[in-house]
DRENSE-858159 format. One record per residue (C-alpha): x, y, z; residue in three letters; residue number from 1. Coordinates in Angstrom, 1 decimal. Last residue first. Layout:
N
(pt (X,Y,Z),'ala',NUM);
...
end
This chain:
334
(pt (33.7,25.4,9.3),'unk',334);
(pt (32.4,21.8,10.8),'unk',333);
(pt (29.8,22.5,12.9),'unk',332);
(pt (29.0,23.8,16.5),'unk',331);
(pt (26.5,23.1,19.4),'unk',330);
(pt (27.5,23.8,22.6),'unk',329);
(pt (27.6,21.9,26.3),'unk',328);
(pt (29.8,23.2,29.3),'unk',327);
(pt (29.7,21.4,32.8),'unk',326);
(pt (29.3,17.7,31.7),'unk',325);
(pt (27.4,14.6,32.7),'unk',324);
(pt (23.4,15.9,32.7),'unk',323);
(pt (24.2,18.6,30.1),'unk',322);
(pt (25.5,15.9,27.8),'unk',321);
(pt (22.0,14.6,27.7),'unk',320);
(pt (20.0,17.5,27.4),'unk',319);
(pt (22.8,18.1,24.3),'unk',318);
(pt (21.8,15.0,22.7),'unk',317);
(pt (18.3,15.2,23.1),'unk',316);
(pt (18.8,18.7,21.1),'unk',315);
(pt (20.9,17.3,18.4),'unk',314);
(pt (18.2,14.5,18.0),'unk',313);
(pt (15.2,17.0,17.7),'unk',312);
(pt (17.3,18.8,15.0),'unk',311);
(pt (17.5,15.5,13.1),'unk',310);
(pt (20.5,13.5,12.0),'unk',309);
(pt (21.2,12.9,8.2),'unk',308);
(pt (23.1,15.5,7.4),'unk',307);
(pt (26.1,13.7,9.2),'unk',306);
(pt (26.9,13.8,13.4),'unk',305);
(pt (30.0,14.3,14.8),'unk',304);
(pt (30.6,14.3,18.8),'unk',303);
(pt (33.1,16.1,20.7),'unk',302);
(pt (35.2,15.7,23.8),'unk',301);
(pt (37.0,18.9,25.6),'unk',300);
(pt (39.4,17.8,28.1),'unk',299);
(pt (41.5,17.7,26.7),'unk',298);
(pt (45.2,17.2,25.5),'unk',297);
(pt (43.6,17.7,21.6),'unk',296);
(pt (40.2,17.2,21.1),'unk',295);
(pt (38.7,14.1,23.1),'unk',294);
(pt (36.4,11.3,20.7),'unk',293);
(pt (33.2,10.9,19.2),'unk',292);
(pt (32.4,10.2,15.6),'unk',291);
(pt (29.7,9.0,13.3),'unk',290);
(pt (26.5,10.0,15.3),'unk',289);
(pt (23.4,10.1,12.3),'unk',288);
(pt (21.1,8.1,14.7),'unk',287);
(pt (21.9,7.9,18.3),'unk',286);
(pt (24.7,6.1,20.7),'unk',285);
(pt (26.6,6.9,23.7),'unk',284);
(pt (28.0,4.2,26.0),'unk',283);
(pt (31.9,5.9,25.9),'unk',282);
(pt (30.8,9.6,27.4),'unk',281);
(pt (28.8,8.0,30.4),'unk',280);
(pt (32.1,5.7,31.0),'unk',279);
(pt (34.1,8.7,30.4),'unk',278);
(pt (32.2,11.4,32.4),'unk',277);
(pt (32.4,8.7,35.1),'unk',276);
(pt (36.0,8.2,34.9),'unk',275);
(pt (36.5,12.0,34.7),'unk',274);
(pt (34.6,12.7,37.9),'unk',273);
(pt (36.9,10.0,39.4),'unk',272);
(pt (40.3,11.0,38.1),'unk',271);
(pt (42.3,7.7,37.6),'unk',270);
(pt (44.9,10.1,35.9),'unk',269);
(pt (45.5,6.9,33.7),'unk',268);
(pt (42.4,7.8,32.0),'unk',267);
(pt (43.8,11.1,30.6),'unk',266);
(pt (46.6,9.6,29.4),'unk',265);
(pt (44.6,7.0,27.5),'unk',264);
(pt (42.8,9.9,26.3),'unk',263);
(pt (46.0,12.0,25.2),'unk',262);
(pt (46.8,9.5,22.7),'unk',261);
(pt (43.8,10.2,20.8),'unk',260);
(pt (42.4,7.5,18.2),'unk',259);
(pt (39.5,7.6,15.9),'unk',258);
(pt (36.8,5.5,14.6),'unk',257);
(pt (34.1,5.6,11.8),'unk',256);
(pt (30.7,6.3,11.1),'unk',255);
(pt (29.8,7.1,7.4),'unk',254);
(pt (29.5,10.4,6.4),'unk',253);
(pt (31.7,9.6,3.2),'unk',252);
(pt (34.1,12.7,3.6),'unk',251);
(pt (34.1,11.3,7.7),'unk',250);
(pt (35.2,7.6,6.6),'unk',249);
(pt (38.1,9.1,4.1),'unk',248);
(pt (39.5,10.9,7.5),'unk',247);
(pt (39.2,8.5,9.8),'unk',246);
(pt (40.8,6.1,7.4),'unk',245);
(pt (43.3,8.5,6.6),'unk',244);
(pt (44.5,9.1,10.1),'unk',243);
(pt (44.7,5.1,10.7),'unk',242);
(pt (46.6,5.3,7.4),'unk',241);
(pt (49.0,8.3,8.5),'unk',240);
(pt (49.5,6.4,12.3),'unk',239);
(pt (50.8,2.9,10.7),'unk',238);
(pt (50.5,0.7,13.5),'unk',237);
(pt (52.6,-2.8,12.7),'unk',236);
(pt (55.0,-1.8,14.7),'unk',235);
(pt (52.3,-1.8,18.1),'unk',234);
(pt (51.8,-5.7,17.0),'unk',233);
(pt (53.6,-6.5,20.4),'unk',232);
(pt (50.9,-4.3,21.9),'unk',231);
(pt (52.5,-2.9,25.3),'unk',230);
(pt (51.7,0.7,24.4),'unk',229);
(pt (48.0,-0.1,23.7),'unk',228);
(pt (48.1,-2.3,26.9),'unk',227);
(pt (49.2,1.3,28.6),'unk',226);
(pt (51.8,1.0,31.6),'unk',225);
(pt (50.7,-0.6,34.6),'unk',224);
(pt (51.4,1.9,37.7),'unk',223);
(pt (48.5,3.7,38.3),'unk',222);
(pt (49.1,7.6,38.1),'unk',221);
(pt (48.4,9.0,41.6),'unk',220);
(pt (45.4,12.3,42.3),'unk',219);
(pt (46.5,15.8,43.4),'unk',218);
(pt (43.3,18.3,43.2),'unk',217);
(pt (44.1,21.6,42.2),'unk',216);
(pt (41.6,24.0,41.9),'unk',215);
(pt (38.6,22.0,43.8),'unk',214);
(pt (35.4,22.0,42.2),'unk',213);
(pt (36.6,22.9,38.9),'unk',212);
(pt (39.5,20.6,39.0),'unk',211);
(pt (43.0,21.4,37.2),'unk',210);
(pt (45.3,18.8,36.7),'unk',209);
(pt (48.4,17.7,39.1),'unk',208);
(pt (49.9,14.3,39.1),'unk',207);
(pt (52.6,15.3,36.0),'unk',206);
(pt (55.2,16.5,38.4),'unk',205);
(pt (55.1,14.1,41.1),'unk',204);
(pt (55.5,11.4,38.4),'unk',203);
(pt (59.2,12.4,37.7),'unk',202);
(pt (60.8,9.7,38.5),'unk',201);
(pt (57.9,7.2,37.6),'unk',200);
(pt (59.9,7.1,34.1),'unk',199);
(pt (58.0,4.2,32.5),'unk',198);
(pt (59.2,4.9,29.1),'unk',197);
(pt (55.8,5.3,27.3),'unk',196);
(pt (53.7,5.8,30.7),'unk',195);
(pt (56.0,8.4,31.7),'unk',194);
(pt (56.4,10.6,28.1),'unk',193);
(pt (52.3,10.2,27.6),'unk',192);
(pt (51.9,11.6,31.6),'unk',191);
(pt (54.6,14.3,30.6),'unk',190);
(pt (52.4,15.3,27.4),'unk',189);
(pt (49.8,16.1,29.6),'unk',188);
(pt (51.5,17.9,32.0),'unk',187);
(pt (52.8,20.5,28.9),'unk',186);
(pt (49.0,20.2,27.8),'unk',185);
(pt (47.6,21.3,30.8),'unk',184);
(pt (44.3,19.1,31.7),'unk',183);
(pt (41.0,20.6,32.5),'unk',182);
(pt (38.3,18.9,34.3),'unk',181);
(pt (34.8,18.9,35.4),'unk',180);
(pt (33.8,17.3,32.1),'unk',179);
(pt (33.6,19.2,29.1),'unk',178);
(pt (31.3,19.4,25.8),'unk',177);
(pt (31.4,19.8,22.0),'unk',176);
(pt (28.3,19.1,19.5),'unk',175);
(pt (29.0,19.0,16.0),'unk',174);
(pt (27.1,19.5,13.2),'unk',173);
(pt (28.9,18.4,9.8),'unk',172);
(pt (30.0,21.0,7.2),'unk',171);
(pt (31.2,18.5,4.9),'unk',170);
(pt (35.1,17.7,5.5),'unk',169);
(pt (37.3,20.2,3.4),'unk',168);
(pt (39.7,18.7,1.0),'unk',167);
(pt (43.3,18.5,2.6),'unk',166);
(pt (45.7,21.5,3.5),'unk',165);
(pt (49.2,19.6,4.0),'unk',164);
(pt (50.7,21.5,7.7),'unk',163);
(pt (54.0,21.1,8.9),'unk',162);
(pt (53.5,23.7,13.0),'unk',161);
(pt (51.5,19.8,14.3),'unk',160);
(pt (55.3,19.5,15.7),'unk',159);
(pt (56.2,17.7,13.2),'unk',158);
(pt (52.8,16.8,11.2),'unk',157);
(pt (49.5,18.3,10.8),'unk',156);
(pt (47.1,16.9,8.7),'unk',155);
(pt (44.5,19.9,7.5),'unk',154);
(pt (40.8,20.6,7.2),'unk',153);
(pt (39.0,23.9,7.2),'unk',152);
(pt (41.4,26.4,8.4),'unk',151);
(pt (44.8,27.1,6.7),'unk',150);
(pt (46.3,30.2,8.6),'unk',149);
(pt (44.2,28.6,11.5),'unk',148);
(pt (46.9,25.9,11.0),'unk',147);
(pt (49.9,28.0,11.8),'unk',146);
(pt (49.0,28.2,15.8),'unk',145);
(pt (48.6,24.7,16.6),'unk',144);
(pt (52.2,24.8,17.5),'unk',143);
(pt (52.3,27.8,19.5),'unk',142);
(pt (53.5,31.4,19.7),'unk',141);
(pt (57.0,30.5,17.5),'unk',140);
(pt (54.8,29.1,15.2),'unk',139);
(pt (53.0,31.9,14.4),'unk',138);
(pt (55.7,34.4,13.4),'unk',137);
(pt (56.9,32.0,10.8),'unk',136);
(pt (53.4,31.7,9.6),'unk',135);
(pt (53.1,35.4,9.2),'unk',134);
(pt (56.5,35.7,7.6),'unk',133);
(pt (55.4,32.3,5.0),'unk',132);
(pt (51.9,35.0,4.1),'unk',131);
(pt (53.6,38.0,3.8),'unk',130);
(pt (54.4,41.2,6.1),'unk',129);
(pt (52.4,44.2,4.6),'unk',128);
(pt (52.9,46.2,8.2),'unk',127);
(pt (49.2,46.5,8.3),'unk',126);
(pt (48.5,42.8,6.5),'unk',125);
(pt (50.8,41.2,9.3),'unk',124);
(pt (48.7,43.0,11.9),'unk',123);
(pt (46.0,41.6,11.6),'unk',122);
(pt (47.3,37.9,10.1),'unk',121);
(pt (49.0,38.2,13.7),'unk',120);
(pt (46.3,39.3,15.8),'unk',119);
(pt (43.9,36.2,14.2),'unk',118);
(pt (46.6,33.9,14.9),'unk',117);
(pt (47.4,34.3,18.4),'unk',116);
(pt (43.3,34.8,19.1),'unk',115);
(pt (43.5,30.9,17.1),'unk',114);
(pt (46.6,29.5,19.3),'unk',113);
(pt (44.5,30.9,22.7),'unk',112);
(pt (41.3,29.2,21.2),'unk',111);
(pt (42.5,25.9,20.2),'unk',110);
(pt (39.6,23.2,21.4),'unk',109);
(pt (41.9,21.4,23.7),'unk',108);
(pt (40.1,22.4,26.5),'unk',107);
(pt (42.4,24.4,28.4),'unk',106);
(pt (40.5,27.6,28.0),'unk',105);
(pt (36.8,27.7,27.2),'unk',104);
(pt (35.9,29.0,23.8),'unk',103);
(pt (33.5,31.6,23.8),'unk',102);
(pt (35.7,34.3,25.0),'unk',101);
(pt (35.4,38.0,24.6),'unk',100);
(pt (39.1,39.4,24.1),'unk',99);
(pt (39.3,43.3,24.2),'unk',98);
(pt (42.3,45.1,23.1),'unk',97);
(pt (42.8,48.9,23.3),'unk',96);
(pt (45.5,49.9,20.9),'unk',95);
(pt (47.7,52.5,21.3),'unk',94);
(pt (51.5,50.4,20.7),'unk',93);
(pt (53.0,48.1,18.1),'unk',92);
(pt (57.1,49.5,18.7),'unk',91);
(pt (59.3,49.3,16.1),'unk',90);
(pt (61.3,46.1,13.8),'unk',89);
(pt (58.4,44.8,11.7),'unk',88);
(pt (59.6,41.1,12.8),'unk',87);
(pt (60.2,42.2,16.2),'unk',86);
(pt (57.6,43.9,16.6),'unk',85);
(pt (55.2,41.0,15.2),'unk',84);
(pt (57.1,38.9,17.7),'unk',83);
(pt (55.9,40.5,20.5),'unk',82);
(pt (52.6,41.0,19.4),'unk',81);
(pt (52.2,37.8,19.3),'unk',80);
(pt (53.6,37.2,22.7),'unk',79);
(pt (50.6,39.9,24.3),'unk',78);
(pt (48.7,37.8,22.3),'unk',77);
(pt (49.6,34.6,23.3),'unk',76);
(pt (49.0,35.8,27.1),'unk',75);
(pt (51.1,34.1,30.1),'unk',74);
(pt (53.8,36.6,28.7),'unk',73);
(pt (52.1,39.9,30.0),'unk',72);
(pt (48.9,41.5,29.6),'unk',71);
(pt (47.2,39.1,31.8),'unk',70);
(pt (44.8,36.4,31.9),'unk',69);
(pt (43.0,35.5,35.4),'unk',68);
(pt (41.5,31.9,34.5),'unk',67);
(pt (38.0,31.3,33.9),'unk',66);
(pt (37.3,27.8,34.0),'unk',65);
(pt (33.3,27.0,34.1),'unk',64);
(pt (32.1,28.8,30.4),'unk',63);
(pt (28.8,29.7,31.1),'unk',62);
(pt (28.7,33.4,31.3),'unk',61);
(pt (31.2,34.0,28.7),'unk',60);
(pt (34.2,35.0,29.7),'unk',59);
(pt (35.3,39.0,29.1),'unk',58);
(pt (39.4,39.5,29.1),'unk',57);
(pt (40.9,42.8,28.8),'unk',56);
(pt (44.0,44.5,27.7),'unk',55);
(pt (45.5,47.6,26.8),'unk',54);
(pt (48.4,49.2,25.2),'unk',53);
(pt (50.3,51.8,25.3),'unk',52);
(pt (51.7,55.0,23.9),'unk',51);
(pt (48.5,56.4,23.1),'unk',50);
(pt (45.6,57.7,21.0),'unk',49);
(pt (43.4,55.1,22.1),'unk',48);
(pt (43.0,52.5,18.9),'unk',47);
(pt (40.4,50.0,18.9),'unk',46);
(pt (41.0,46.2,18.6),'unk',45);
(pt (38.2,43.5,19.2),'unk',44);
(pt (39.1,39.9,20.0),'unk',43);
(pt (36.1,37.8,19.6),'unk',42);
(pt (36.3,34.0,20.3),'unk',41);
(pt (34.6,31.3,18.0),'unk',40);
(pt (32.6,28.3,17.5),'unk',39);
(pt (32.4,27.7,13.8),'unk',38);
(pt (34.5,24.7,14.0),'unk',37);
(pt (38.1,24.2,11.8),'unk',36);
(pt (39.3,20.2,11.7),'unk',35);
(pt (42.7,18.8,12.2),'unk',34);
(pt (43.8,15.6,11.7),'unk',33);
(pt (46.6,14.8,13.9),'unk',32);
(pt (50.3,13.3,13.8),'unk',31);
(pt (52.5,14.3,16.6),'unk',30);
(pt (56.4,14.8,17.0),'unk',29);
(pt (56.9,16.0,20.7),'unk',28);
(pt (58.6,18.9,22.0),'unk',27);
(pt (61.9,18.8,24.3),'unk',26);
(pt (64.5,20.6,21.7),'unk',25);
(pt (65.5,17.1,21.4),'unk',24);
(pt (62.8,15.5,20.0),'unk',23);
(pt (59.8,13.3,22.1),'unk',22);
(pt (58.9,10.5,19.4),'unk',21);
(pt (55.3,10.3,18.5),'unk',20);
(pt (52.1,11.6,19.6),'unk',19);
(pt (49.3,10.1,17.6),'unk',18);
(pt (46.3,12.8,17.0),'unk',17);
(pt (42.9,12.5,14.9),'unk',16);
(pt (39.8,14.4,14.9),'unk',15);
(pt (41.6,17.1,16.5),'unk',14);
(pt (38.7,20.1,16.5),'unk',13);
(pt (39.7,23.5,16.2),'unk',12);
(pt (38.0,26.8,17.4),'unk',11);
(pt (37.7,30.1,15.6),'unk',10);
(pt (38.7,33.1,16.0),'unk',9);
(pt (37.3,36.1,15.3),'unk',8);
(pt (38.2,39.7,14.3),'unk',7);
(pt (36.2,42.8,14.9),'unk',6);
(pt (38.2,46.0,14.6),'unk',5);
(pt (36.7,49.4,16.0),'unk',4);
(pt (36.4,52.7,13.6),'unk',3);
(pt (39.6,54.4,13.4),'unk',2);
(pt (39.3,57.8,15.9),'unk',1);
end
C-alpha cells in the first residue's frame, strides 16, 4: 500500500475587500487584499485498494460550528474531484480521505477554498495537468480558490478568481477570533445587494445567520441604508488606493486602517451578541497592534501586530478575546 499523503491547507486573511457591482451571471465584482496564515487544515489521502472513495471529517475540539459534511456536492472536495475527472477524462477512485480541521467553517478565514486547492494541485501533479489547468479547475470550486495557488500576498480582482502576486507582507503575528456567529456568504452578499439598492423585497431571505446558541435565529434588517453608501463624496472613493494604502502601511509595520464591506452588513443584522462582540472588538488597543478588522463575509475578525509586540502582550490579548469570543488562536502572516 502507498504510504499516506499529508497535505495542508492554509487559511487566508482579507485585509482588505470592497464589493463592487453585482454582474450578470449573479456574482459580485470585489477588490481585496489577501494575505496567507499559517493556520491550517489537514486533509490526508491513503489509497484502499478499491473502486470508491471515502470520506471523513475530524473538528478540532474547540472549534464551536461543526457542521455535518458529506461526500456529496455540499463538499469542495468531493466537487474538486469532480472537476479533476473531468479534466483528466476517467474515474479518480480508492482513496480514503480524511479532513482534520483547524480552521472553523464559515468564518471567512478560507479553509473549504484552501482543502479545494490543496486536492487539486495533488492531483493535478499525478495526472501532470499544468499550472493555468489547475487554476482553471479551481475557480470553478470557489472564488478564493485560485489564490492559495499564489499564497503569501495577492490583490484579487473580478470575482477575487484575477489574482496580481504582490511582495510578501513581513511574517507578522496575528491573532484570529469569532463571535457567537457565523454568516453565509451567499446571505451575506444579499444583505450588501439590499442595503445598496434598498430592495426590502427580498429581506426575508437574507434575515437568517447561523447562531451557536440557537441554530438559526431570525433577527430584522433596520431600515436606513448605510451612511457610507449614502456619502455624496462616495465617487471620490478609489478602492485600489485605499487597498494600497493598507497595504504599503502593513510593509512599513506601521498601523493603518482597513475597510470590509461585509462589516457594515454584518452590523445591519442588529445581532445582539454580535453588537457586543463589536463594540468590545472596536475599543481595543495595545502596543505593536496595527490592524484589526473582519476576514472575508465573517465572522472571523483578526488583529495584526509588528515585531515589535511582546509575547506577554499576545498572550493578554488572547485572555482578552477569550472573554468576548468563542474561538481564539494565534497565527502569522505565511
Amino acid at each position: 500500500m502507498s504510504p499516506q499523503e499529508h497535505l495542508r491547507s492554509y487559511g487566508k486573511l482579507n485585509l482588505y475587500l470592497d464589493v463592487l457591482d453585482r454582474r450578470a451571471d449573479g456574482y459580485h465584482d470585489i477588490l481585496t487584499l489577501f494575505q496567507r496564515i499559517e493556520m491550517h487544515d489537514n486533509l490526508y489521502i491513503d489509497t484502499n485498494g478499491g473502486t470508491e472513495n471515502t470520506f471523513k471529517v475530524v473538528y478540532a475540539d474547540l472549534i464551536p460550528y461543526k457542521p455535518d459534511l458529506l461526500w456529496n456536492e455540499g463538499n469542495t472536495l468531493f466537487r474538486a474531484l469532480k472537476a479533476l475527472e473531468e479534466r483528466v477524462g476517467m474515474p479518480i477512485t480508492g482513496y480514503d480521505f480524511t479532513l482534520k480541521k483547524r480552521i472553523p467553517p464559515e468564518s471567512g478565514l478560507g479553509g473549504a477554498s484552501s482543502n479545494a486547492a490543496e486536492l487539486i494541485r495533488y492531483f493535478g501533479s499525478k495526472y501532470a495537468l499544468t499550472f493555468d489547468e489547475m487554476l482553471e479547475i479551481a475557480r470553478k470550486i470557489g472564488a478564493d480558490t485560485p489564490f492559495f495557488f499564489y499564497g503569501n500576498t495577492a490583490l484579487g480582482k473580478n470575482r477575487g478568481d484575477l489574482l496580481k502576486p504582490l511582495e510578501p507582507l513581513p511574517s507578522f503575528p496575528v491573532i484570529v477570533c469569532m463571535p457567537d456567529v457565523t454568516f453565509s456568504t451567499s446571505k451575506m452578499f444579499s444583505v450588501i445587494d439590499s442595503l445598496r439598492f434598498e430592495d426590502w423585497d427580498n429581506v426575508e431571505d437574507v434575515e437568517h445567520v447561523t447562531d451557536f446558541d440557537d441554530d438559526h435565529v431570525e433577527e430584522i434588517i433596520s431600515d436606513p441604508v448605510l451612511d457610507d453608501w449614502e456619502d455624496e463624496d462616495v465617487e471620490s472613493w478609489v478602492p485600489e488606493e485605499e487597498l494600497y494604502r493598507t497595504y504599503d502601511g502593513l510593509k512599513q509595520g506601521e498601523y493603518t486602517l482597513t475597510f470590509n464591506d461585509f462589516e457594515k452588513a454584518a452590523q445591519e443584522l442588529e445581532l445582539p451578541s454580535y453588537e457586543s462582540f463589536v463594540e468590545q472588538f472596536d475599543a481595543l488597543k495595545c502596543d505593536g497592534l496595527i490592524l484589526k478588522g473582519m476576514t472575508g463575509s465573517g465572522s472571523a475578525h483578526y488583529l495584526v501586530f509588528n515585531d515589535s509586540v511582546s509575547p506577554q502582550t499576545l498572550d493578554d490579548m488572547v485572555k482578552i478575546l477569550e472573554q468576548m469570543s468563542v474561538w481564539v488562536k494565534k497565527t502569522n502572516f505565511f
